[in-house]
C-alpha positions in Angstrom: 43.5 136.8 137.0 46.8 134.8 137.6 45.2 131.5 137.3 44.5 132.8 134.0 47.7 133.8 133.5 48.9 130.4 134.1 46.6 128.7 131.7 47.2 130.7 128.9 51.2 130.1 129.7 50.4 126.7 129.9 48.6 126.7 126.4 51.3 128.9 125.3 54.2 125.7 126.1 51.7 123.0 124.6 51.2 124.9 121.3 55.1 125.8 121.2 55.8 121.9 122.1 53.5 120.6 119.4 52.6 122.4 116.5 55.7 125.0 116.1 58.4 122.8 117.8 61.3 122.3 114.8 63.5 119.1 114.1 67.1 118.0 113.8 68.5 115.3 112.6 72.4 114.7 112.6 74.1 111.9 111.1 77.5 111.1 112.3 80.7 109.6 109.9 82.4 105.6 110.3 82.5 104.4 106.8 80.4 101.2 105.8 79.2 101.8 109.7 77.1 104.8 109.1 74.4 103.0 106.6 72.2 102.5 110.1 71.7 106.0 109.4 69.3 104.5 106.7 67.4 102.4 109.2 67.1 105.4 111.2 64.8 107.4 108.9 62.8 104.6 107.8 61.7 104.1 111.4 61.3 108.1 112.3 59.0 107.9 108.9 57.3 105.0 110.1 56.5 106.7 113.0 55.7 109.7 112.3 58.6 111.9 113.6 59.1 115.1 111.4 62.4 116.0 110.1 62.8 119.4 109.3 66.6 119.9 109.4 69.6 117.5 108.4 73.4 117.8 108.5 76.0 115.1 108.1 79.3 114.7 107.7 80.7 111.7 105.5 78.8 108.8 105.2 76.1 110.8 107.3 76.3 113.1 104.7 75.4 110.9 102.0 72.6 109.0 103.7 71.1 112.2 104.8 72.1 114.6 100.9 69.9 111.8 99.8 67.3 112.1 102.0 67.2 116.3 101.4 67.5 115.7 97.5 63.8 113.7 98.2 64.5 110.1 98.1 62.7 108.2 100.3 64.4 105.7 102.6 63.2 102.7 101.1 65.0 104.0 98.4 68.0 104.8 99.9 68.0 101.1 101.0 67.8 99.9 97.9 70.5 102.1 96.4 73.1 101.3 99.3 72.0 97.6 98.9 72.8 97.2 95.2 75.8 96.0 93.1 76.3 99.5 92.0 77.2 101.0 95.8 79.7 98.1 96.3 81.5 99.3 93.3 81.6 102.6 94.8 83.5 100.9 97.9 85.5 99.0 95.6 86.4 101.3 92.6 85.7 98.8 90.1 83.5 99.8 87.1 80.6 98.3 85.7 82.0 95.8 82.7 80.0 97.9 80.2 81.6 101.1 81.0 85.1 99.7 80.7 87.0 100.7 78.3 89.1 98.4 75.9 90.6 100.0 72.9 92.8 102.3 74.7 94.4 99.7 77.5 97.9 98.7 76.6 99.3 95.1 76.3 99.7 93.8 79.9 103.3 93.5 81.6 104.8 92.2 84.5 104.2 95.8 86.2 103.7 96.0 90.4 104.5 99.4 90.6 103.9 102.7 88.6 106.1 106.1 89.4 104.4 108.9 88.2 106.3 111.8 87.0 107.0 115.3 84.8 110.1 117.0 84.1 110.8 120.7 85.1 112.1 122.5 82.6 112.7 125.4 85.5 115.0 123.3 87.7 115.5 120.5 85.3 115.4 117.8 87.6 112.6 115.2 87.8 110.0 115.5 90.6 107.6 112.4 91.5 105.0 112.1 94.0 102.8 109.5 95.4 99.1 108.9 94.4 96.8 110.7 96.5 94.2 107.6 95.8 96.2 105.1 96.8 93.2 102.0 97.4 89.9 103.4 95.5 89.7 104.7 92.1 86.6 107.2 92.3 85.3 107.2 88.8 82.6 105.6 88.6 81.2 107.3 92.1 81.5 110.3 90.8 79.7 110.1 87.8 77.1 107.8 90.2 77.3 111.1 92.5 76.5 113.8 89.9 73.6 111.4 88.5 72.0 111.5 91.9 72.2 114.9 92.9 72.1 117.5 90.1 68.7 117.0 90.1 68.1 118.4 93.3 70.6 120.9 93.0 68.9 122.5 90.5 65.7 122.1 91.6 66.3 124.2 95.1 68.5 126.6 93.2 71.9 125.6 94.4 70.9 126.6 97.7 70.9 123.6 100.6 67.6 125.7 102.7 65.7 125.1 99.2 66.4 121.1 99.2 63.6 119.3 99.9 64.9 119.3 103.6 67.2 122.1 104.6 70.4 120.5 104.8 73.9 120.9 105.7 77.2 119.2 105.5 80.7 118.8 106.4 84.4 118.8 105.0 87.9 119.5 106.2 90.2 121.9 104.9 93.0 120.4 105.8 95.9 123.6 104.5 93.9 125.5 107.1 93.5 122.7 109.8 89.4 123.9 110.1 86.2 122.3 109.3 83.9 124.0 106.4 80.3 123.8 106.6 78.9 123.2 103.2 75.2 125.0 102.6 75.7 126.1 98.8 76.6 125.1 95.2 76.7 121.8 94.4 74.9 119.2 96.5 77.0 116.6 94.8 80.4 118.1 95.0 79.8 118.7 98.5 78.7 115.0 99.5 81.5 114.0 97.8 84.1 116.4 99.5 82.7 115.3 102.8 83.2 111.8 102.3 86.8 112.1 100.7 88.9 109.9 103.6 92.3 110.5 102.9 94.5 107.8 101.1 91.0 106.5 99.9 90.0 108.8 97.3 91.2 111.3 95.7 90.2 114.6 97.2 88.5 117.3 95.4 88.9 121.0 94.9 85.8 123.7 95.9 85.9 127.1 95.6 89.8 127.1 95.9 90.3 125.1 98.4 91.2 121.2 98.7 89.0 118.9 100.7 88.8 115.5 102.7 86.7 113.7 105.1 84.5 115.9 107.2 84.7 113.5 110.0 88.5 114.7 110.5 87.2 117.9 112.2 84.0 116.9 113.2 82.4 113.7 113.2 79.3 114.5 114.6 78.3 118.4 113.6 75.2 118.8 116.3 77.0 122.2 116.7 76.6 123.2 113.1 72.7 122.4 113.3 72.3 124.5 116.2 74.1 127.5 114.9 72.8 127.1 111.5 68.8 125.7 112.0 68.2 126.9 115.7 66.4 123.5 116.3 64.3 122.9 118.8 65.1 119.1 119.4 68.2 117.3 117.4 68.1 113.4 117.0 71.6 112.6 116.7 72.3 109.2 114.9 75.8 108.2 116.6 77.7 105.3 113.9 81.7 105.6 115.1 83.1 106.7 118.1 86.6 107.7 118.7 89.8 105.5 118.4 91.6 104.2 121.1 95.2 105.6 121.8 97.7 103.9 119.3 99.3 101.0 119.7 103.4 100.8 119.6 103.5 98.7 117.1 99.8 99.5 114.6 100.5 102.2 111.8 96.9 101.8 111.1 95.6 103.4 114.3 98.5 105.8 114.5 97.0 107.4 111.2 93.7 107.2 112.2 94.6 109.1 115.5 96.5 111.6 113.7 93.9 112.2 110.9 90.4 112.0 113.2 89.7 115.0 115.7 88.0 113.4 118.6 84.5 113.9 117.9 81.9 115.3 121.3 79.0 113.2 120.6 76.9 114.4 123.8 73.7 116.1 123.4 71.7 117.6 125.7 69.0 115.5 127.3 66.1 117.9 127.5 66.4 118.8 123.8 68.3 116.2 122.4 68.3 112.4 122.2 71.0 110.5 120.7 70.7 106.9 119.4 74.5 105.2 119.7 74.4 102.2 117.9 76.6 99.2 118.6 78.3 98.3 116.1 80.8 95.5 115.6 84.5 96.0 114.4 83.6 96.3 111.6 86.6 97.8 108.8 85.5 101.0 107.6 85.0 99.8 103.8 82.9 96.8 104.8 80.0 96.9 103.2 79.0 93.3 103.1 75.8 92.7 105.3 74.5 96.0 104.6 70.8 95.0 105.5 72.0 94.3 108.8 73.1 97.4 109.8 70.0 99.1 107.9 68.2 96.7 110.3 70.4 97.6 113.1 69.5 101.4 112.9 65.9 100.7 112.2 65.6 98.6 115.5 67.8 100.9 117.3 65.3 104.0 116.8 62.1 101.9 117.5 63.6 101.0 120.9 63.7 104.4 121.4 60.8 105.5 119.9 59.1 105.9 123.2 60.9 108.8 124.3 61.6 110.3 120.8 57.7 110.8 121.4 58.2 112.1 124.9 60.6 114.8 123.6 58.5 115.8 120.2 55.1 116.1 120.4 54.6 117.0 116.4 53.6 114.4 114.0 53.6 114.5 110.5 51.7 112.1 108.3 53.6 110.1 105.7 50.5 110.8 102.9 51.7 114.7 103.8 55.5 113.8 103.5 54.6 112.2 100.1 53.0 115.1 98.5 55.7 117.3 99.8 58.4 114.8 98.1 56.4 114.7 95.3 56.3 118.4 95.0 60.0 118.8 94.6 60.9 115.9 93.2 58.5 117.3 90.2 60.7 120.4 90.1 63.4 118.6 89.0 64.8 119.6 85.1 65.4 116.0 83.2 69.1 115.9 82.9 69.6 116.7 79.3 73.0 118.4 78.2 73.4 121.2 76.3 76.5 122.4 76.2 80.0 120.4 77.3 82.9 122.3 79.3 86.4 121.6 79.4 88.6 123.0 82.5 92.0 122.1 83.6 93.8 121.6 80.1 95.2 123.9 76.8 93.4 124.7 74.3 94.8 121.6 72.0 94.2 119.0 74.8 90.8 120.5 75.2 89.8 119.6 71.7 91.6 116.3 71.9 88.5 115.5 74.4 86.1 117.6 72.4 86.4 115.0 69.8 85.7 112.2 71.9 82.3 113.7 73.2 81.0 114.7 69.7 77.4 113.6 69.1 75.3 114.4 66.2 72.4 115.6 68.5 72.1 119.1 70.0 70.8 117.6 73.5 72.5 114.4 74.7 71.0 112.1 77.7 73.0 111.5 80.2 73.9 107.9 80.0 75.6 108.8 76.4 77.6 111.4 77.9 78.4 108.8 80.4 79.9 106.4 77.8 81.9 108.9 76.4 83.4 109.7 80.4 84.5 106.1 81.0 86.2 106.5 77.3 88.4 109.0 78.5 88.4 107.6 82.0 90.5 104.6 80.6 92.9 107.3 78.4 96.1 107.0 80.0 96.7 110.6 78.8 94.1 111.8 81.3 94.7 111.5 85.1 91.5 112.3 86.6 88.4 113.8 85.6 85.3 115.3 88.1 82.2 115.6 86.2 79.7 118.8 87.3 76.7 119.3 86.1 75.1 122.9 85.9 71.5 123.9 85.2 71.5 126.7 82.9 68.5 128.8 83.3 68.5 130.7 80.1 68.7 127.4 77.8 66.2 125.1 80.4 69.0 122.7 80.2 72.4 121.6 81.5 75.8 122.2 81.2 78.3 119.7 81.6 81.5 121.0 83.4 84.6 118.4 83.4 87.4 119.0 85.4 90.4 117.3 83.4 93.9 116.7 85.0 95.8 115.3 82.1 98.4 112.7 83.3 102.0 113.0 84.0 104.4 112.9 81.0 106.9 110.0 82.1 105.5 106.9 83.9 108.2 104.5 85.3 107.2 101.0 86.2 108.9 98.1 88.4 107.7 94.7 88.9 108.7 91.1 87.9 108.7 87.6 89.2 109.8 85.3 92.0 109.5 81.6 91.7 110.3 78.6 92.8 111.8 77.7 89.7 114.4 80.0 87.4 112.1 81.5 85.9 112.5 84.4 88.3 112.8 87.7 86.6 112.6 91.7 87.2 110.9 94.4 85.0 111.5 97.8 84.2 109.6 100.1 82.0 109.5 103.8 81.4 106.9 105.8 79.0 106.6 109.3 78.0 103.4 110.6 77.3 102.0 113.8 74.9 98.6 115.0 74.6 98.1 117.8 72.0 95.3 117.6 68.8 96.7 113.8 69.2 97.6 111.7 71.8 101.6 110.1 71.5 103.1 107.7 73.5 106.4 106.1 73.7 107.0 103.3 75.8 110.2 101.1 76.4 110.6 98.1 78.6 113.4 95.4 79.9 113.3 91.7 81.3 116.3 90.4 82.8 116.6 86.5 84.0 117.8 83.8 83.5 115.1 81.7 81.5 113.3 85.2 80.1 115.1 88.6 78.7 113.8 90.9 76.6 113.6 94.5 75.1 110.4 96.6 73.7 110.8 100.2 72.5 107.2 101.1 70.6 105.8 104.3 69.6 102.2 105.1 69.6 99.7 107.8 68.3 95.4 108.2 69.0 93.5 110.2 66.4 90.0 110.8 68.8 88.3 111.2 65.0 84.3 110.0 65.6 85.8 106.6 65.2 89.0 106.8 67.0 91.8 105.0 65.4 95.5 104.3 66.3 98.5 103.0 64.9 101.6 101.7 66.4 105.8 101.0 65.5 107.1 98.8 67.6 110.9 96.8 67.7 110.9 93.6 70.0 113.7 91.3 71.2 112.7 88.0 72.9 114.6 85.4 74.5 114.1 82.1 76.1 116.5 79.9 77.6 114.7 76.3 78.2 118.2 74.8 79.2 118.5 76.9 82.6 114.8 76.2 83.5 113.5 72.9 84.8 114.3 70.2 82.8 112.3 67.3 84.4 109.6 66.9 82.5 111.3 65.9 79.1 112.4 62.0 78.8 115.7 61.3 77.7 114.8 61.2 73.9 113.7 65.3 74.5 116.3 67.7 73.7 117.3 69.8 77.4 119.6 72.4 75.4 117.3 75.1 73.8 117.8 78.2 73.3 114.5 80.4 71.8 115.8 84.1 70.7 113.6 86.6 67.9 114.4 90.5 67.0 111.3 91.6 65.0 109.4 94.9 64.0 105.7 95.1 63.9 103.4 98.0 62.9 99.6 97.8 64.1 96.3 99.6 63.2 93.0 99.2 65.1 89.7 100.8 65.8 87.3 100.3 68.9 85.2 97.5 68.5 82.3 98.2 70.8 83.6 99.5 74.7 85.2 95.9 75.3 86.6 95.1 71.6 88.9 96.0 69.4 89.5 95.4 65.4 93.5 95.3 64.5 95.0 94.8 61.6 99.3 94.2 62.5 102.7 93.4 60.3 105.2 91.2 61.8 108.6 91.3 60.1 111.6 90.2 61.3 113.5 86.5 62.4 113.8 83.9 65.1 116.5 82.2 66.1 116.8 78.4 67.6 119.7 76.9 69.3 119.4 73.4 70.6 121.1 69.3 70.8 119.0 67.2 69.0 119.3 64.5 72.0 120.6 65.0 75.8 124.0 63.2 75.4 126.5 66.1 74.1 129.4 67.4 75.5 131.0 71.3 75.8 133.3 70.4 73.0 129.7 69.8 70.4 128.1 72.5 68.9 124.4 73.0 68.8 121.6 73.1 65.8 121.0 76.3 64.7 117.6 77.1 62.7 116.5 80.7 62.0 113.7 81.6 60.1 113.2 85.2 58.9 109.1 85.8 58.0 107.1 88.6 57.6 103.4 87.7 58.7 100.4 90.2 58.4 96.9 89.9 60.5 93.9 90.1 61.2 92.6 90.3 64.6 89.0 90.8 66.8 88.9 90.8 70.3 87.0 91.5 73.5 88.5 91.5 77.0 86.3 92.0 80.0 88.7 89.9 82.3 89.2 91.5 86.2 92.9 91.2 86.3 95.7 90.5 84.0 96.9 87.3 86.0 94.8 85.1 88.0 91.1 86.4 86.7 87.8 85.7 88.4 85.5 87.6 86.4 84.4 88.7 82.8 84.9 87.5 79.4 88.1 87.3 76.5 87.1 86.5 73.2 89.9 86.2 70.4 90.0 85.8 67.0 93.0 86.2 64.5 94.0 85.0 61.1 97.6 85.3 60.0 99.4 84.6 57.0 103.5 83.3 57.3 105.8 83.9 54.8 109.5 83.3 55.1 112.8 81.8 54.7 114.3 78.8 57.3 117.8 78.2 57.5 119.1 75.1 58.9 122.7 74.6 60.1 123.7 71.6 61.6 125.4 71.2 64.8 127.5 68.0 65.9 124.7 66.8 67.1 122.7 66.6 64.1 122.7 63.2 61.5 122.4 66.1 58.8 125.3 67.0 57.4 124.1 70.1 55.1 122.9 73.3 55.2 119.1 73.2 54.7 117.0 76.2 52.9 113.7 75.9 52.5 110.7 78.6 51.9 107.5 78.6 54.1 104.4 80.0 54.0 101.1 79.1 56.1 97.8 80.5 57.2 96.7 80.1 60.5 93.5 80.6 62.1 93.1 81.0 65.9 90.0 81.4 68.2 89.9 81.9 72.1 87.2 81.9 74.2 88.1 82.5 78.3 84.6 83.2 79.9 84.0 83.7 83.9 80.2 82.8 84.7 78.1 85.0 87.4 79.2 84.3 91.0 77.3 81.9 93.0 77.9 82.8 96.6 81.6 83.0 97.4 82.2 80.3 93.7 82.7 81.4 90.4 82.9 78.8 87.2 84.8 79.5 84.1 85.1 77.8 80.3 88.4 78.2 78.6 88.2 76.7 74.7 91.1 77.5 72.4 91.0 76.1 68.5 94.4 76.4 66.6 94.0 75.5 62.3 96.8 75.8 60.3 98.3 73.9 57.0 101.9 75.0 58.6 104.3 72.2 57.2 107.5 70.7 59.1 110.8 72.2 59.3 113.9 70.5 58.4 113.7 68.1 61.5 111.8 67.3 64.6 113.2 69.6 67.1 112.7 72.8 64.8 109.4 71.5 63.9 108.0 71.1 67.4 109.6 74.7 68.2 107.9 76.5 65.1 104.5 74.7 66.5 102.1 76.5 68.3 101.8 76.0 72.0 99.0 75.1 74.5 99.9 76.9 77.9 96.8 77.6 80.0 98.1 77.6 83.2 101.2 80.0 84.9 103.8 77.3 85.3 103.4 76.2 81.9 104.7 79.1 80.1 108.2 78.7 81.3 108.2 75.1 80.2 109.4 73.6 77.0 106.7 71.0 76.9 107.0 69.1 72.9 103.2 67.1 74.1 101.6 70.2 74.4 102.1 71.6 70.9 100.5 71.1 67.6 100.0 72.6 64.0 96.3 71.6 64.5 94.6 71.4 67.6 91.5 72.3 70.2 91.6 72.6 73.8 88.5 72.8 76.7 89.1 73.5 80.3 86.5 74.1 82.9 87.7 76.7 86.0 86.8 77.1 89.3 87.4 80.5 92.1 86.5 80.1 95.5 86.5 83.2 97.4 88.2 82.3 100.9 88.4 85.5 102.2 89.0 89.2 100.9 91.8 89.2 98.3 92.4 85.4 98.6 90.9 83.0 95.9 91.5 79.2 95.6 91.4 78.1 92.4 90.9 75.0 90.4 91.5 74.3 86.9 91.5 71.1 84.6 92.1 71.0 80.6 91.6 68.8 78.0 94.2 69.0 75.1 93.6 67.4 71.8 96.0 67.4 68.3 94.8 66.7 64.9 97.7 65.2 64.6 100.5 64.4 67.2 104.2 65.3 66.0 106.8 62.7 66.4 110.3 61.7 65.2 111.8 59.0 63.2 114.9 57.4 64.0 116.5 59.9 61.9 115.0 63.1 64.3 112.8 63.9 61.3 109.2 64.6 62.0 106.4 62.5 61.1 102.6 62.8 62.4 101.3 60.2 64.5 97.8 59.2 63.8 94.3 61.3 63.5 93.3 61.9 67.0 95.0 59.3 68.2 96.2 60.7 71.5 94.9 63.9 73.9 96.6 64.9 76.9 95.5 66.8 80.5 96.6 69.7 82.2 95.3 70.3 85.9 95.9 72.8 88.8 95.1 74.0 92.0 96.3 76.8 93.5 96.1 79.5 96.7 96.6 83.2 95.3 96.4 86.1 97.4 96.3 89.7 95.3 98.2 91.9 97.2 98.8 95.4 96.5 102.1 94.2 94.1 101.0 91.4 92.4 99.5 88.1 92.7 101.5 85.8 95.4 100.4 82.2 94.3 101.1 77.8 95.6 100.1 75.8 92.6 100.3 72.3 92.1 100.1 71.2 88.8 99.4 67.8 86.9 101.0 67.0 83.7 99.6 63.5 82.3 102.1 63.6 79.2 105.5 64.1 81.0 107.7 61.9 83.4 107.1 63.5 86.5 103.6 64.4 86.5 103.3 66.3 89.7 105.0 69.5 90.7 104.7 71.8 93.3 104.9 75.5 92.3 105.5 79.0 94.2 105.2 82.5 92.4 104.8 86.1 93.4 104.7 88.6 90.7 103.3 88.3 87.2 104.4 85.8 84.2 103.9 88.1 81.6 106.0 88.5 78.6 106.2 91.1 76.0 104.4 89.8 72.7 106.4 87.0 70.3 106.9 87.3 66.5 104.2 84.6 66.4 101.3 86.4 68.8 
């Protein structure tokens, strides 16, 4: 009788170890580290090992919310593997989701102060950016695509996923960890891999939350308390820091934000696979294939006494059909009806209009163009995208959570160089969103070469085709005499002084996402002081020629380009036609061998086409084209020097646009240049560059400093560079020598760190 006993105790333990024995698998957070998770389940499929509970927190949670949503990991692999997770990492949109029409003309900007005025207390209260490194944008909307599905499909409830699954955040008001099991799958990936100062965090059911691996890194508590596992396989990817140094803010903040984690587990019902991982920065995610490779190898090491602690199998045909079966439950993500939370009534039907579609049901990928619209508003200062099934219509609902912008923005930046062309910045703009969106903006340069003054006023009309139109009053002003003067020969005037005060008034419509149609109205005058040689004294006057114009346009362009200095990817292409009509005004200095006043009426079209393109990467190189065609039937002014100063100049390079160069400009002329990036290492690029300029016809002077044009193509002249830039957080910090074939000194060696950028001329 008891030996019976025993064997049917014994049979009892066998059955329980194999057939009813339930699974666990916990995925730990460490950034970029964590993607051996992926490894991990493509081995424990390989071989067999059931899965029947998962919980992560951070990039745990990801790898593993995809795994429950019923992606397979060869799948996974793939997805962490493309070009559209390292934008993720990076924050940088795909080109064809980037928005044009709505950026504003670049400036020499580092910095922008975020602000609104209290009308309580009526003082001004900033704050910093919560996303300081990573705009989110385009992960969110990548988040929501990937996860809806399933959230709908398992009724907003994590047990109904196709693995039960659980996650992680940190509530960080409360100082506690919140386990995530309901709602939105997406929302709650996304909350648990919000690392502070890296994106922006997100709010969920009232509360505001970040990284789950603050709390807890490694939540083998909250699968035993929630699943009542059997056996947990614990997938270990970070450890904890190491006590701060004196001297290393970095690990001070990482101390101060990361709960030390318990990553033990215990042995007779537990086994935990610590992989060894290289210091690695926690938004690496170069190489990713080797740490999928890493956590693949790492579990079939193992495998042998994975088997000795789980005894169940389970087939992949069986896992198929089980992924199949839920994946098929999935509603196709069409929209029904669009949501607008976070803004008044007026600035909700300011975004209305932009997501107006003539169809009842929209896919998502239209819906997504219409996000990345208002993504690049400047009106709008974030937006969280939520999509929710709605069981009475069969489809979805989109829900966007909109944070318009602050009203003022103040900005700071400018330039330091090597030469005097050093220079600071300040802007401030006030901002309105009601039925339309208004803007005023005002800037100031102050240096020596460059100073200048913008005040502009803008309004958006989000019609079907959005539209805008623009006032704006510029004052411009170039002094070549306190710049560097040795590139002109002795017969080249040093003393020049460039000064304009004009109003403009634009009009434009999108263009495609990357393009814009304007049509623009210069009017206003420029102003030229200069000696007509280098010999003069402080008792001689200068030249003075003015010329007051008014000159309408026409102008098409598309602008892709990565940065606004310095570019190493994407595409400008530029057309404009203008028409010049106006009055010069010539009166002479002592200088001059004229003796009278000159008047003369001008008018001129011109025709210019620009084409800056930056080819796919190859490795760690990327090769440009830059060609630039300039047509004109301009005629001379009253002599040489006010000639070659009403001519359009050729000034591909940074250094160049500080330069009075007379070889370099031309009524008529084309221009080719062939670029080349090198990606050194992170944010540093060495570049190369070499153009070829070519005039119709080369300007000169008579022996009476009158102009006359030199002969049909009969000389071309070379510009060439090479330069080290670094992209820091400010601004670009750049060495450049530069080659000048058609000057004296043909070599110089130039340092800058901030942005050349000027506010638009009378003549742009």
């Amino acid at each position: 009788m008891l030996q019976r006993a025993i064997i049917i105790a014994m049979l009892t333990m066998i059955a329980h170890h194999g057939i009813s024995q339930r699974v666990a698998l916990v995925l730990s957070g460490g950034g970029a580290k964590g993607l051996v998770h992926v490894g991990v389940l493509q081995a424990l499929e390989e071989y067999d090992i059931p899965i029947d509970y998962i919980v992560g927190s951070s990039m745990g949670a990801i790898v593993g919310g995809l795994y429950a949503s019923g992606y397979s990991p060869d799948s996974i692999a793939a997805m962490v593997t493309s070009d559209k997770f390292t934008r993720w990492a990076s924050g940088v949109m795909e080109d064809k989701y980037t928005y044009y029409f709505k950026q504003q003309e670049p400036d020499a900007s580092w910095v922008n102060i975020k602000f609104n005025y209290n009308d309580v207390t009526k003082k001004l209260s900033g704050r910093l950016p919560t996303n300081l490194i990573i705009p989110p944008y385009e992960m969110d909307f990548n988040i929501l695509e990937l996860f809806a599905g399933a959230s709908a499909a398992a009724g907003y409830n994590f047990n109904d996923l196709f693995i039960p699954f659980r996650c992680v955040a940190s509530d960080i008001d409360s100082n506690m960890s919140v386990i995530l099991s309901e709602g939105q799958l997406g929302s709650a990936i996304r909350a648990s891999m919000t690392f502070p100062f890296y994106y922006r965090p997100i709010e969920l059911n009232g509360r505001l939350l970040f990284d789950g691996g603050m709390y807890n890194n490694f939540p083998s508590d909250v699968a035993m308390a929630d699943f009542y596992p059997d056996v947990i396989i614990g997938s270990k990817a970070a450890g904890n820091y190491e006590s701060p140094g004196e001297d290393d803010l970095m690990s001070q903040l990482q101390n101060m934000l990361m709960t030390p984690a318990d990553y033990s587990l215990d042995s007779a019902t537990g086994i935990l696979l610590e992989h060894e991982m290289s210091n690695r920065a926690i938004f690496d995610f170069s190489r990713v294939d080797d740490l999928i490779d890493a956590g693949y190898q790492k579990t079939v090491d193992n495998i042998g006494d994975i088997y000795d602690l789980i005894g169940r199998r389970v087939t992949f045909e069986s896992l198929q059909v089980k992924r199949s079966s839920f994946r098929n439950k999935i509603p196709p993500l069409l929209i029904d009806s669009i949501y607008i939370e976070g803004l008044t009534q007026n600035q909700s039907e300011y975004v209305r209009k932009l997501f107006k579609h003539r169809e009842r049901l929209v896919d998502l990928e239209t819906v997504k163009m219409q996000y990345f619209k208002l993504i690049a508003d400047d009106m709008i200062s974030s937006i969280f995208p939520e999509l929710k099934f709605n069981a009475y219509t069969g489809y979805y609902d989109l829900h966007l959570k909109v944070k318009k912008s602050e009203n003022f923005v103040g900005t700071l930046g400018g330039n330091i160089s090597s030469s005097t062309s050093n220079g600071a910045y300040f802007g401030l703009a006030y901002r309105y969103l009601g039925h339309q969106a208004m803007s005023l903006r005002t800037n100031l340069y102050l240096g020596r070469f460059y100073s200048s003054y913008l005040l502009s006023g803008r309004v958006d009309f989000p019609s079907r085709t959005p539209f805008f139109m623009e006032l704006a009053y510029v004052y411009n002003s170039k002094n070549y005499f306190r710049n560097t003067t040795y590139f002109f020969d002795d017969k080249t005037p040093s003393f020049l002084i460039s000064k304009e005060s004009y109003g403009s008034f634009l009009a434009g419509v999108p263009a495609s996402h990357r393009g814009k149609f304007v049509f623009g109205i210069n009017f206003g005058g420029e102003k030229d002081e200069y000696y007509q040689d280098n010999v003069f004294s402080r008792e001689d006057t200068a030249d003075i020629t003015s010329f007051n114009m008014i000159a309408p346009k026409l102008l098409f362009e598309l602008n892709s380009l990565n940065r606004k200095q310095y570019a190493s990817a994407g595409v400008r292409f530029l057309t404009e036609l203008r028409y010049i009509y106006g009055k010069e005004l010539h009166t002479p200095g002592s200088t001059s061998l004229q003796e009278d006043e000159f008047k003369k009426y001008h008018s001129w079209f011109q025709l210019k086409i620009l084409y800056d393109n930056y080819f796919e990467r190859f490795g760690p190189v990327t090769l440009g084209f830059y060609g630039e065609l300039l047509l004109s039937n301009q005629a001379f002014f009253s002599n040489y020097t006010s000639s070659i100063l009403a001519s359009p100049a050729f000034e591909p390079i940074l250094e160049s646009k500080t330069l009075f160069l007379p070889k370099y400009r031309a009524y008529n002329y084309g221009a080719v240049g062939i670029k080349c990036v090198v990606d050194l290492y992170r944010k540093i690029d060495f570049r190369l560059e070499g153009y070829l300029f070519q005039p119709y016809q080369e300007i000169l002077s008579d022996e009476n400093m009158q102009p006359v044009y030199g002969e049909e193509f009969s000389y071309r002249s070379v510009i060439a560079s090479s330069s080290v830039v670094w992209h820091s957080p400010l601004g670009p910090l750049s060495v450049s020598l530069n080659y000048y074939d058609r000057s004296n000194d043909n070599l110089s060696l130039f340092f800058n760190f901030g942005f050349i950028i000027f506010n638009k001329s009378i003549s742009d």
